[in-house]
ZADO-1210 file (C-alpha; in nm, 4 decimals, padded with zeros to 6 digits):
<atoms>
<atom x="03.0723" y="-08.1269" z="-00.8017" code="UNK" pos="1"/>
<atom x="03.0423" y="-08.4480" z="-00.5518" code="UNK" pos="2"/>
<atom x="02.8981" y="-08.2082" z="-00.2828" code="UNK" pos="3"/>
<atom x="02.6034" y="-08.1255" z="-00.5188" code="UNK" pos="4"/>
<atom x="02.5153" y="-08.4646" z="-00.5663" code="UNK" pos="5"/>
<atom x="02.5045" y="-08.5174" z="-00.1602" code="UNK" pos="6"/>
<atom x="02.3451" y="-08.2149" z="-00.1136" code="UNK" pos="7"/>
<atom x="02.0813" y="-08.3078" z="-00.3723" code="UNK" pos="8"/>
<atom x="02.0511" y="-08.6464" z="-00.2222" code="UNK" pos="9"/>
<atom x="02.0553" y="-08.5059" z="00.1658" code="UNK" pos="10"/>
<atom x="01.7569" y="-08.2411" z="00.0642" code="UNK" pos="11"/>
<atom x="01.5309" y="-08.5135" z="-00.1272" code="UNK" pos="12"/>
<atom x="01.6101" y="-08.7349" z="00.2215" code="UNK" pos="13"/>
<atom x="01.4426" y="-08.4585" z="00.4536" code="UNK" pos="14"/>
<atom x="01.1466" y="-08.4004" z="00.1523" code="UNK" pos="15"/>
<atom x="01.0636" y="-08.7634" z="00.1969" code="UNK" pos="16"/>
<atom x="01.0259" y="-08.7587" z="00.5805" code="UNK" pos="17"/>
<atom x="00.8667" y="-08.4421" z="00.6177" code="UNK" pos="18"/>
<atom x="00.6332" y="-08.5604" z="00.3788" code="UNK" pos="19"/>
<atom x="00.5812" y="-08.9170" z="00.5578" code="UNK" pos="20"/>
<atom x="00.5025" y="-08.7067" z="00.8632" code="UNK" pos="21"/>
<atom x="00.2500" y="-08.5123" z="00.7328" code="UNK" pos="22"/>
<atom x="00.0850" y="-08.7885" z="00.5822" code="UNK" pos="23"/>
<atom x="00.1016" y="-08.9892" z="00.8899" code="UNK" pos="24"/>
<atom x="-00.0352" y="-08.6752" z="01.0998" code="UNK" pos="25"/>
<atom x="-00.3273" y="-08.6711" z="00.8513" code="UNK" pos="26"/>
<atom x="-00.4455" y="-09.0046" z="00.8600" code="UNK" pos="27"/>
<atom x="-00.4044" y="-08.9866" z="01.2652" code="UNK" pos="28"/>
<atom x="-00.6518" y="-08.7318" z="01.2787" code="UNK" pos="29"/>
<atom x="-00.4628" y="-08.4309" z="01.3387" code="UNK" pos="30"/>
<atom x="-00.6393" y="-08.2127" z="01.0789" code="UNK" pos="31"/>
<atom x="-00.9809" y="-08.2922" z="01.1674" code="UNK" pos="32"/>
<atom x="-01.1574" y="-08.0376" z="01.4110" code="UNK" pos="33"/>
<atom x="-01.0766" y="-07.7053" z="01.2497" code="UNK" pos="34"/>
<atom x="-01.3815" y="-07.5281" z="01.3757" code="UNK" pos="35"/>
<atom x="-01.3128" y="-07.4857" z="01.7580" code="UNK" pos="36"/>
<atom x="-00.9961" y="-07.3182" z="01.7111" code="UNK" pos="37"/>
<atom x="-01.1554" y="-07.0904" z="01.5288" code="UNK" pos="38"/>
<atom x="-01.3745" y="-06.9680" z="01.8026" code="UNK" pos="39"/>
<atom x="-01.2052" y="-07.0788" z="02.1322" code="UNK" pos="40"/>
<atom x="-01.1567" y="-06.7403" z="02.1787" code="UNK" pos="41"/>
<atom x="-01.5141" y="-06.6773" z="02.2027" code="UNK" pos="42"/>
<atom x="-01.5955" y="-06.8828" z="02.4874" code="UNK" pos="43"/>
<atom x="-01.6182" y="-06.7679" z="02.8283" code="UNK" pos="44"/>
<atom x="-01.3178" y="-06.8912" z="03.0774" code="UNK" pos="45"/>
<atom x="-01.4437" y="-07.0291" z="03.3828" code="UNK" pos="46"/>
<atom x="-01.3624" y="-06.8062" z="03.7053" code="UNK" pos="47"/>
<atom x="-01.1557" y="-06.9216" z="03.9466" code="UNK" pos="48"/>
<atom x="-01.3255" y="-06.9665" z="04.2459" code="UNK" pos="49"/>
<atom x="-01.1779" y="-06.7290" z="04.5242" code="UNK" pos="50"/>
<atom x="-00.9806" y="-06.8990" z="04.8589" code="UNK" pos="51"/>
<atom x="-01.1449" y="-06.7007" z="05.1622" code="UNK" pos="52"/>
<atom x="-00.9187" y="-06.6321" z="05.4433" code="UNK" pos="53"/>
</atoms>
């Protein structure tokens, strides 16, 4: 029955840092461009330019 207790204790441990991370990731800014992910993929790569021998 002691183990639950620990467990309990242990699991609501993690839950607060986890959460204190994600809060702390939020007000750093980590969250705030969500549009050029989106359509990185749409953009042209650059070519590499070719080594002539």
């Amino acid at each position: 029955m002691e183990i639950l207790f620990v467990l309990i204790g242990i699991s609501i441990s993690m839950a607060i840092v986890f959460l204190a991370l994600f809060i702390w990731s939020v007000k750093s800014g980590q969250y705030e461009d969500d549009y050029t992910p989106s359509v990185r993929m749409l953009f042209e790569d650059k070519k590499p330019k070719e080594i002539k021998k």
